[in-house]
FILUMZA-377427 format. One record per residue: residue number from 1; residue in one letter; chain; y, x negated, z of N, C-alpha, C in turn. Coordinates in nm, 2 decimals, decimal comma, always signed. Each point is the difference from the previous one (the first is absolute). Example, Ala and Ser with C-alpha at 12.3 -4.5 7.8 and 13.67 -1.06 7.14 Angstrom:
+-----+--------+--------+--------+--------+--------+--------+--------+--------+--------+--------+--------+
: num : residu : chaine :   n.yy :   n.xx :   n.zz :  ca.yy :  ca.xx :  ca.zz :   c.yy :   c.xx :   c.zz :
+-----+--------+--------+--------+--------+--------+--------+--------+--------+--------+--------+--------+
:   1 :      A :      A :  -0,57 :  -1,32 :  +0,78 :  +0,12 :  +0,09 :  +0,00 :  +0,12 :  -0,09 :  +0,00 :
:   2 :      S :      A :  +0,11 :  +0,04 :  -0,07 :  +0,11 :  -0,09 :  +0,00 :  +0,11 :  +0,08 :  +0,08 :
+-----+--------+--------+--------+--------+--------+--------+--------+--------+--------+--------+--------+
***
This chain:
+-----+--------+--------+--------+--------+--------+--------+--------+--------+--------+--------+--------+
: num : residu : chaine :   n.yy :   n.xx :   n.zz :  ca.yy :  ca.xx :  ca.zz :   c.yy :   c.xx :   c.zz :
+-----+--------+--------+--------+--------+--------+--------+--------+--------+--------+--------+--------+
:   1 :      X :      A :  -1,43 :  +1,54 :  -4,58 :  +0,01 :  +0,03 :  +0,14 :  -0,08 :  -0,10 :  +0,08 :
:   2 :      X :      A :  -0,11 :  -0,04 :  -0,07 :  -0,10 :  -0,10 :  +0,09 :  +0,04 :  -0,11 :  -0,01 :
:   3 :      X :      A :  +0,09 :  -0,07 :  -0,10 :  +0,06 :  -0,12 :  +0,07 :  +0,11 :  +0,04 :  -0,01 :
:   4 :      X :      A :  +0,10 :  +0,06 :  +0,08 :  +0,10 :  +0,01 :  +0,04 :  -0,06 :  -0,05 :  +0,18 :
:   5 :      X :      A :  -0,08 :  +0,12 :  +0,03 :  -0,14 :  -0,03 :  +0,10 :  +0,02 :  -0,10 :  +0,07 :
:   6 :      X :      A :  -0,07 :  -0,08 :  -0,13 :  -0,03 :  -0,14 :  +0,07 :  +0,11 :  -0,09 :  +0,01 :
:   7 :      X :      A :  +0,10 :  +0,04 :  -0,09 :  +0,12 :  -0,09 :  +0,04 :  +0,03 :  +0,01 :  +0,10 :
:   8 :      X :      A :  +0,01 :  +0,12 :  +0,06 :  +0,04 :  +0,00 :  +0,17 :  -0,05 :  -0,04 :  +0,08 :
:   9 :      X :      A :  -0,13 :  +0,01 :  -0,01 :  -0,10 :  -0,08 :  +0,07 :  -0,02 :  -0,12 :  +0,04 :
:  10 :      X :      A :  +0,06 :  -0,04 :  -0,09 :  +0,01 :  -0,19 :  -0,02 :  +0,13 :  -0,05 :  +0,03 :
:  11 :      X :      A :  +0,10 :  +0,06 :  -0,02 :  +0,12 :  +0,01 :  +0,05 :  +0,03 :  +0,02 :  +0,18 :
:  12 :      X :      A :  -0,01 :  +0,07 :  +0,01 :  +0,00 :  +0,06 :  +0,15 :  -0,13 :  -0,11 :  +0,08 :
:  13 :      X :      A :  -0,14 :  -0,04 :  -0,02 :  -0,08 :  -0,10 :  +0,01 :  +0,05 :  -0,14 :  +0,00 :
:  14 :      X :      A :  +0,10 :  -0,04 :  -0,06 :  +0,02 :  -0,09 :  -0,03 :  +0,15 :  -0,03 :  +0,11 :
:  15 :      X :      A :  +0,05 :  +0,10 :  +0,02 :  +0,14 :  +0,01 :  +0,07 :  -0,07 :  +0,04 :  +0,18 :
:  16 :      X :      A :  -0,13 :  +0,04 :  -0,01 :  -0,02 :  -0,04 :  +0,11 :  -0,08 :  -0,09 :  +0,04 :
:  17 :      X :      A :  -0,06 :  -0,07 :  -0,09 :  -0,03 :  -0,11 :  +0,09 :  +0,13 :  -0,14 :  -0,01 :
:  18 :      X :      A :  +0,09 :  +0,03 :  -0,06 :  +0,12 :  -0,13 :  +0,01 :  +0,06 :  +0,04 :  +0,12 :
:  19 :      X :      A :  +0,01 :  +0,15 :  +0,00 :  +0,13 :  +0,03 :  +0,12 :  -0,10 :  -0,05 :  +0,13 :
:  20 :      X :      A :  -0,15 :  +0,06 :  +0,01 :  -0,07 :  -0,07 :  +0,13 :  -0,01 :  -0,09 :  +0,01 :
:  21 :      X :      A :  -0,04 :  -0,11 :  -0,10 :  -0,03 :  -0,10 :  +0,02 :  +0,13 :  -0,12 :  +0,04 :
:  22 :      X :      A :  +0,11 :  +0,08 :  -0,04 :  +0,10 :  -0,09 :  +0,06 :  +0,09 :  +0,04 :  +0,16 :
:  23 :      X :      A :  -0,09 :  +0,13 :  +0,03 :  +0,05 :  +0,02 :  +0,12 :  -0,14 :  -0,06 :  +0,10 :
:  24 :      X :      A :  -0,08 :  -0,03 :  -0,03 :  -0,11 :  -0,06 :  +0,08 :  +0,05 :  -0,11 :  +0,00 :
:  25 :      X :      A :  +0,00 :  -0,08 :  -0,13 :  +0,08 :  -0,15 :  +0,05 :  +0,09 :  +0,00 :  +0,08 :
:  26 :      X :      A :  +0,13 :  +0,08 :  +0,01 :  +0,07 :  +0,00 :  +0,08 :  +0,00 :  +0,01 :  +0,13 :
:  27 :      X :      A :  -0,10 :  +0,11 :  +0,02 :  -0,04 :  +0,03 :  +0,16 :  -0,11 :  -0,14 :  +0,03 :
:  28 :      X :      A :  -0,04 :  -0,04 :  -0,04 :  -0,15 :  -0,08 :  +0,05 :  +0,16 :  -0,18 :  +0,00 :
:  29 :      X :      A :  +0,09 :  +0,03 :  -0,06 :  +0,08 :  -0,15 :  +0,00 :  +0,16 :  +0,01 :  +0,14 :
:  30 :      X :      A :  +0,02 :  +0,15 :  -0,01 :  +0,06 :  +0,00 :  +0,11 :  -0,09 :  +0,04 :  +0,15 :
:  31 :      X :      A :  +0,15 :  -0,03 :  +0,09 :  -0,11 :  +0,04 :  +0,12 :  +0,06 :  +0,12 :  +0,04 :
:  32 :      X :      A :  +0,02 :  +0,12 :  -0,08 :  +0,05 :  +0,12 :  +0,07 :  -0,12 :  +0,08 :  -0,02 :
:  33 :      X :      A :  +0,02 :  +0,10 :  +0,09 :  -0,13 :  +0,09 :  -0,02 :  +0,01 :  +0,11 :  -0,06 :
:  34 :      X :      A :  -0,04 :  +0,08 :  -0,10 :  +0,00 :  +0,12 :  -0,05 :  -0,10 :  +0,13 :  +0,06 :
:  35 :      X :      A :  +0,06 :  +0,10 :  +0,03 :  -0,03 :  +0,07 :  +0,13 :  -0,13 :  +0,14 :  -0,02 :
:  36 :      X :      A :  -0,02 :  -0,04 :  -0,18 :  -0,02 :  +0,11 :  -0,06 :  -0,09 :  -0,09 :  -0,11 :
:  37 :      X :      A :  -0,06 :  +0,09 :  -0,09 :  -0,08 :  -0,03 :  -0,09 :  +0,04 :  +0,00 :  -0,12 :
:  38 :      X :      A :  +0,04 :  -0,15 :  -0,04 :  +0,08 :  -0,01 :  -0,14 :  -0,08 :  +0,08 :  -0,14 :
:  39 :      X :      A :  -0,11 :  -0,05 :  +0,02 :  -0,12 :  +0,05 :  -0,11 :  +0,02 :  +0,15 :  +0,02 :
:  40 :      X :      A :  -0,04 :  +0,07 :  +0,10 :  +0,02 :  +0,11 :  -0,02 :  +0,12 :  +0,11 :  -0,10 :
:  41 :      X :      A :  +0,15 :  -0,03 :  +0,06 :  +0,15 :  -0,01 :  -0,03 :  -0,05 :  +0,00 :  -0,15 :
:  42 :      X :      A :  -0,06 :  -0,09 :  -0,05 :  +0,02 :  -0,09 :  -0,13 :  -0,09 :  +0,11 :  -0,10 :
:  43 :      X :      A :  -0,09 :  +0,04 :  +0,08 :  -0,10 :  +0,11 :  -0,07 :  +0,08 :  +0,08 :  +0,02 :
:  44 :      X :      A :  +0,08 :  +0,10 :  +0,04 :  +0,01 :  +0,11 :  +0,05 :  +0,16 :  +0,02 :  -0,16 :
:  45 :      X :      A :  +0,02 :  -0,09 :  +0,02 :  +0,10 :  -0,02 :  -0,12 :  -0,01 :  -0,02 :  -0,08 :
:  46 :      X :      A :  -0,15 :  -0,07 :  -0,07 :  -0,03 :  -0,02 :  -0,15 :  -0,08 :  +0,11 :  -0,02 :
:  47 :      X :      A :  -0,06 :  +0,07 :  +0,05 :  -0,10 :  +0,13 :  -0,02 :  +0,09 :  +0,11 :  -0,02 :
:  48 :      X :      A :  +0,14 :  +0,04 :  +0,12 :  +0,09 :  +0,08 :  -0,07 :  +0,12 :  -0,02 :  -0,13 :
:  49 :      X :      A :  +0,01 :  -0,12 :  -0,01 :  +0,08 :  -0,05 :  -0,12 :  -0,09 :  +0,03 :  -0,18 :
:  50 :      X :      A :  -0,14 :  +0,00 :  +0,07 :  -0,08 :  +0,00 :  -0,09 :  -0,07 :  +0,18 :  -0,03 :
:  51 :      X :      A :  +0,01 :  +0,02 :  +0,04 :  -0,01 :  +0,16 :  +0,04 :  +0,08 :  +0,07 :  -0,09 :
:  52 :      X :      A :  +0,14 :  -0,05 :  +0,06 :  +0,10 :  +0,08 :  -0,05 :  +0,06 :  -0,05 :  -0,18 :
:  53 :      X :      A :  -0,06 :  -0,09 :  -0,02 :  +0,01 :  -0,06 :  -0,13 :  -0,09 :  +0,08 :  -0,09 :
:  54 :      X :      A :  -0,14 :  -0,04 :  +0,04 :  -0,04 :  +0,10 :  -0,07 :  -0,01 :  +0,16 :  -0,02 :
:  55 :      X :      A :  +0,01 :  +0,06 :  +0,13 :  +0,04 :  +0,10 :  -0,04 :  +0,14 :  +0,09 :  -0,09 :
:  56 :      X :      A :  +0,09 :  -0,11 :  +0,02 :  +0,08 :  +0,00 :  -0,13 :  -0,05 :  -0,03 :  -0,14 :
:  57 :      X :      A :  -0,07 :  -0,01 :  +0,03 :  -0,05 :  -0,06 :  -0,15 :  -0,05 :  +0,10 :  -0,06 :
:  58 :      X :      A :  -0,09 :  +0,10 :  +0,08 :  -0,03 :  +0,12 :  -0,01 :  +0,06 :  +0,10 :  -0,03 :
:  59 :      X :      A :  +0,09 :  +0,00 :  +0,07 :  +0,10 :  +0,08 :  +0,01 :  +0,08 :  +0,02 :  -0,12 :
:  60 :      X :      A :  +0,01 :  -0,16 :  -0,10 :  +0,12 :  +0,01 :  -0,08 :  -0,08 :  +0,07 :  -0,11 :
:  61 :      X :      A :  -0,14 :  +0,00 :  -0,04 :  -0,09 :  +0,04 :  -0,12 :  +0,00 :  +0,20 :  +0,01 :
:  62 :      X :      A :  +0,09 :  +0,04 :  +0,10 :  +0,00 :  +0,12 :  +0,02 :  +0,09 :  +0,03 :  -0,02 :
:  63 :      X :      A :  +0,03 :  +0,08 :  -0,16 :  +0,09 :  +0,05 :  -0,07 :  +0,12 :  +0,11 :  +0,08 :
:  64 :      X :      A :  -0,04 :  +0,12 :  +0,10 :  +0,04 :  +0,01 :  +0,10 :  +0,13 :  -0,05 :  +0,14 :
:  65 :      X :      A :  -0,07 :  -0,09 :  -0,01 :  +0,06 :  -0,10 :  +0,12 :  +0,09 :  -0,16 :  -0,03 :
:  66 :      X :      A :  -0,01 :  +0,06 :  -0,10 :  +0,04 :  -0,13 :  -0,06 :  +0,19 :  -0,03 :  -0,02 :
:  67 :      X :      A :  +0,04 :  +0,12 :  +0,01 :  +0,13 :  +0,01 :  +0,02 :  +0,04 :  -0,03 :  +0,14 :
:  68 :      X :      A :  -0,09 :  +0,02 :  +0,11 :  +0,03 :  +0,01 :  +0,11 :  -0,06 :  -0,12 :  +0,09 :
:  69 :      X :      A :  -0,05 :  -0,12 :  -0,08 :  -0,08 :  -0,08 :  +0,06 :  +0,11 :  -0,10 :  +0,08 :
:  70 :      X :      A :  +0,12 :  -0,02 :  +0,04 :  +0,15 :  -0,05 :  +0,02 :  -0,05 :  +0,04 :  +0,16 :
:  71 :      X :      A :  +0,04 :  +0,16 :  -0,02 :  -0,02 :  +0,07 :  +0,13 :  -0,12 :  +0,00 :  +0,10 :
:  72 :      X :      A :  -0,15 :  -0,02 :  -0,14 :  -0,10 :  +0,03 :  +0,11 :  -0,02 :  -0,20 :  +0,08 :
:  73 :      X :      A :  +0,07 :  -0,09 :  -0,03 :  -0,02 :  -0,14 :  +0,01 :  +0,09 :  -0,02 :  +0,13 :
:  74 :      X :      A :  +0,14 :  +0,10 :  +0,04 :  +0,09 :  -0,02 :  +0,12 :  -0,06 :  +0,05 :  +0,14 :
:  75 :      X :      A :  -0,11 :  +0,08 :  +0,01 :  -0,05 :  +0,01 :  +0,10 :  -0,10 :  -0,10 :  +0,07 :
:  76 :      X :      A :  -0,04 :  -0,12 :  -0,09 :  -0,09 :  -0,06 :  +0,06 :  +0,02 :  -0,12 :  +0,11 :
:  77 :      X :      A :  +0,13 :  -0,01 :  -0,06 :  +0,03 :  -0,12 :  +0,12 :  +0,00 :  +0,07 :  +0,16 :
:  78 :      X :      A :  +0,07 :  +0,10 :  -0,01 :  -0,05 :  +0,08 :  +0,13 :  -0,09 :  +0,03 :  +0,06 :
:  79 :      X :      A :  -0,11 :  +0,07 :  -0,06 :  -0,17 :  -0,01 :  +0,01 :  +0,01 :  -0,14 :  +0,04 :
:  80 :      X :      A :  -0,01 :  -0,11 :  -0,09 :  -0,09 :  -0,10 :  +0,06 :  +0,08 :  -0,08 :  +0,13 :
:  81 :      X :      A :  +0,09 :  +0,03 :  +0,04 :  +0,11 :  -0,01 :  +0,14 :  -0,09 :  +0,08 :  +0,08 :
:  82 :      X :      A :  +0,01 :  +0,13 :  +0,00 :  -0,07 :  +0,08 :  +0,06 :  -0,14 :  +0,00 :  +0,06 :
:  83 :      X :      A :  -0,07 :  -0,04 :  -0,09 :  -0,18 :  -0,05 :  +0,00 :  -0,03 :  -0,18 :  +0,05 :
:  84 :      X :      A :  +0,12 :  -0,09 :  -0,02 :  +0,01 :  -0,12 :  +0,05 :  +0,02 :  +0,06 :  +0,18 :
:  85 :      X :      A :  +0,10 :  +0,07 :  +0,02 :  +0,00 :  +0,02 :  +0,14 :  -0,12 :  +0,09 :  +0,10 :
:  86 :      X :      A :  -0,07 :  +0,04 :  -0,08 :  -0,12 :  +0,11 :  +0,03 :  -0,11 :  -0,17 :  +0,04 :
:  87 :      X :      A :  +0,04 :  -0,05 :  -0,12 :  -0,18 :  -0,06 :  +0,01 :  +0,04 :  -0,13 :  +0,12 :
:  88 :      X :      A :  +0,11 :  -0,08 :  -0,01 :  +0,01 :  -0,10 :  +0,06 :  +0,10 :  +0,05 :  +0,16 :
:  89 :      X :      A :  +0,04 :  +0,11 :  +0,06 :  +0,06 :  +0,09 :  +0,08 :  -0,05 :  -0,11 :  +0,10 :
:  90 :      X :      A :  -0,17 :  -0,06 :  +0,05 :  -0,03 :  +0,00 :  +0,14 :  +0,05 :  -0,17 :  +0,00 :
:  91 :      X :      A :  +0,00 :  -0,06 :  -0,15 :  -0,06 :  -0,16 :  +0,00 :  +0,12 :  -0,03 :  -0,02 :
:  92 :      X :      A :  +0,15 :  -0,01 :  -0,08 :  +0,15 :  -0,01 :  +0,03 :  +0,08 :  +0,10 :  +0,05 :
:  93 :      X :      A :  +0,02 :  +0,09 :  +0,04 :  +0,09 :  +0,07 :  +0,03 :  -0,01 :  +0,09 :  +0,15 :
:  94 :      X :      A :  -0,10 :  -0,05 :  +0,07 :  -0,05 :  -0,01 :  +0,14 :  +0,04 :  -0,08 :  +0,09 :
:  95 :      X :      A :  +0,02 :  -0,17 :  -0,08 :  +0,03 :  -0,11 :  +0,06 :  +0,13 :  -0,03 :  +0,01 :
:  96 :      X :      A :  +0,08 :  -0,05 :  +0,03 :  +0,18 :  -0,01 :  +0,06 :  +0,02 :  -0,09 :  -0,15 :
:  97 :      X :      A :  +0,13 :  -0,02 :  -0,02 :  -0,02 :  -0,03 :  -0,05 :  -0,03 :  -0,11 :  -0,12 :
:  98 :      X :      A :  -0,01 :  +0,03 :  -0,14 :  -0,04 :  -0,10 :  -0,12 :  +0,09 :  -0,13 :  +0,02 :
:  99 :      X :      A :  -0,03 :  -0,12 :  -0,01 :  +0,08 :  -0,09 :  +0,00 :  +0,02 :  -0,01 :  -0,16 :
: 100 :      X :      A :  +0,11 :  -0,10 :  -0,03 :  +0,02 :  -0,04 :  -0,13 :  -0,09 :  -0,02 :  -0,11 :
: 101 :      X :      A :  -0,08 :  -0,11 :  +0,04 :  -0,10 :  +0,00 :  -0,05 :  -0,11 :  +0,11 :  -0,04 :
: 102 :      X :      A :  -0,05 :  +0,08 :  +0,11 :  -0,08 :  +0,11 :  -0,02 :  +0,03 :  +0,09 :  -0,12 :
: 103 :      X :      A :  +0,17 :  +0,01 :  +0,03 :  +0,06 :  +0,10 :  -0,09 :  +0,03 :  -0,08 :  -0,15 :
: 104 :      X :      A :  +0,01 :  -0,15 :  -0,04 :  -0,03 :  -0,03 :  -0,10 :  -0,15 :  +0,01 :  -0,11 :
: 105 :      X :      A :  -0,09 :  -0,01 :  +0,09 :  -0,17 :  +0,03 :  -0,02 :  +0,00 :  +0,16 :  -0,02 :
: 106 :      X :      A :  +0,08 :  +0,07 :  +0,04 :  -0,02 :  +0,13 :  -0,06 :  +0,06 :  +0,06 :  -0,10 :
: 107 :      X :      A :  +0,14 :  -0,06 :  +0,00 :  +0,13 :  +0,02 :  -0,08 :  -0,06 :  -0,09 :  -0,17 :
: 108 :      X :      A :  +0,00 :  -0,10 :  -0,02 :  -0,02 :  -0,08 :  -0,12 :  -0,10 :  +0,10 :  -0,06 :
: 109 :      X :      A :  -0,14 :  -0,03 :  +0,07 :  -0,09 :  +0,08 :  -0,10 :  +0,00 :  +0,15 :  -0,06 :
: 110 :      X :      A :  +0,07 :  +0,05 :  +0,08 :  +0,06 :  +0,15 :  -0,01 :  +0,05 :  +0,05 :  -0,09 :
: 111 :      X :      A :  +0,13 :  -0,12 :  -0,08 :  +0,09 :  -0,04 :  -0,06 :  -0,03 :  -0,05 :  -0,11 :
: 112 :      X :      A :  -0,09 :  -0,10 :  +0,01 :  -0,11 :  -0,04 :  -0,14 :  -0,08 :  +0,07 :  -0,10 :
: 113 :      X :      A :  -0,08 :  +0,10 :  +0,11 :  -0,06 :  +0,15 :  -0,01 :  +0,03 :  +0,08 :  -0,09 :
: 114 :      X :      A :  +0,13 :  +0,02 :  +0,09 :  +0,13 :  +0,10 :  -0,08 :  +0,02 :  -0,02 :  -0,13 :
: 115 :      X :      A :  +0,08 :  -0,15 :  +0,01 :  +0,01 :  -0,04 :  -0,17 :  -0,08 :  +0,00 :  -0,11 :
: 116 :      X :      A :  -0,14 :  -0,06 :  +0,05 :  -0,10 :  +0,08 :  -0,15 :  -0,02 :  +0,14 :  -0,05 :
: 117 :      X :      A :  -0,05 :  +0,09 :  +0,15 :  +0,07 :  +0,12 :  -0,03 :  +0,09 :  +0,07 :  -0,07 :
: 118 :      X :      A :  +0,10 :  -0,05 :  +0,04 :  +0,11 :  +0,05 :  -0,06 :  +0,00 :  -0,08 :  -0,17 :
: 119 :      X :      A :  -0,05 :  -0,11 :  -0,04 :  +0,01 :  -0,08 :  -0,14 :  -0,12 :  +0,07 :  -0,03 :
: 120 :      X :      A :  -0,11 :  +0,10 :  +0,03 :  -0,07 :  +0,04 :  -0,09 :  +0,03 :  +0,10 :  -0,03 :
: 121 :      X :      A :  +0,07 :  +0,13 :  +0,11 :  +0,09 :  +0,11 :  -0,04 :  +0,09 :  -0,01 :  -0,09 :
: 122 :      X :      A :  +0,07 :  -0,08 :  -0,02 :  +0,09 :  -0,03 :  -0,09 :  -0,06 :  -0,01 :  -0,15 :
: 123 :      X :      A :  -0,05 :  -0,10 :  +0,01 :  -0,10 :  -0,01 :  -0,14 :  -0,04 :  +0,13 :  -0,04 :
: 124 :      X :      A :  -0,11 :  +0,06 :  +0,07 :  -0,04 :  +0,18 :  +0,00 :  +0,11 :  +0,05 :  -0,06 :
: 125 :      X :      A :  +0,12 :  -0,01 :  +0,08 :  +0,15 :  +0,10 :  -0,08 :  +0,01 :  -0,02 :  -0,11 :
: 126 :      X :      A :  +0,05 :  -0,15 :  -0,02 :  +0,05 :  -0,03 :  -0,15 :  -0,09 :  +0,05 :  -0,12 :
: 127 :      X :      A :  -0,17 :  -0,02 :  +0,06 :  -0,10 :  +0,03 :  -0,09 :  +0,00 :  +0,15 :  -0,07 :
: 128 :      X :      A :  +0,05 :  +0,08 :  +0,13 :  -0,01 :  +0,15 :  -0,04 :  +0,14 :  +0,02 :  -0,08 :
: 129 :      X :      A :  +0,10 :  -0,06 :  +0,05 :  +0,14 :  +0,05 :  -0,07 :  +0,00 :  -0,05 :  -0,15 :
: 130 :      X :      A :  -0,08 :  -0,12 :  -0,06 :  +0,03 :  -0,01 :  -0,08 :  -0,10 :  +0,04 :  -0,10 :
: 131 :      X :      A :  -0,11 :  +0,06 :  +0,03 :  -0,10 :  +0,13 :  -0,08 :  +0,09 :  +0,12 :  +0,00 :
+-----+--------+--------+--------+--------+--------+--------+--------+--------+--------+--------+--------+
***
């Protein structure tokens, strides 16, 4: 369990400093402005991707729930939709609107996010189905 742990840790660490660090180049090489706090966005998606990974992971060592861990994994994309628009409501969704750009800077890392998430859940499954 404790380096499963730390795999994530380093993983999700590692995926965010490439995804920031190449959206800082980006922003600091073009001259568009981004209206919002990329760093923030960037946390707010590796802490719930990471969240929800491990609490799967939890989740699967529970003999219980373990049939149902499919089901308890479909609500979260909602929640973190839901809690993305709670926390950042005043700083994008106040302002008129997202240009292209803005909505790439939100959209990619999101999407990046998603994909580890979703390649650790997976792993988790296969690990339980084939015990």
């Amino acid at each position: 369990m404790i380096k499963k742990f730390l795999i994530f840790v380093v993983a999700f660490a590692v995926l965010f400093a490439v995804v920031y660090g190449v959206q800082e180049a980006f922003i600091n090489q073009s001259s568009q402005e981004i209206r919002f706090s990329v760093f923030d966005t960037n946390v707010f998606f590796v802490v719930t991707s990471f969240i929800i990974s491990i609490h799967f992971e939890i989740f699967s060592n529970i003999k219980k729930l373990q049939s149902q861990l499919g089901f308890i994994y479909l609500p979260t994309l909602f929640i973190k939709g839901v809690l993305f628009f709670i926390i950042f409501k005043s700083s994008l969704f106040n302002s008129e609107t997202l240009t292209i750009t803005e909505r790439l800077h939100l959209l990619i890392p999101f999407l990046l996010f998603l994909a580890l998430e979703v390649f650790f859940i997976t792993q988790i499954l296969r690990e339980k189905q084939s015990n």
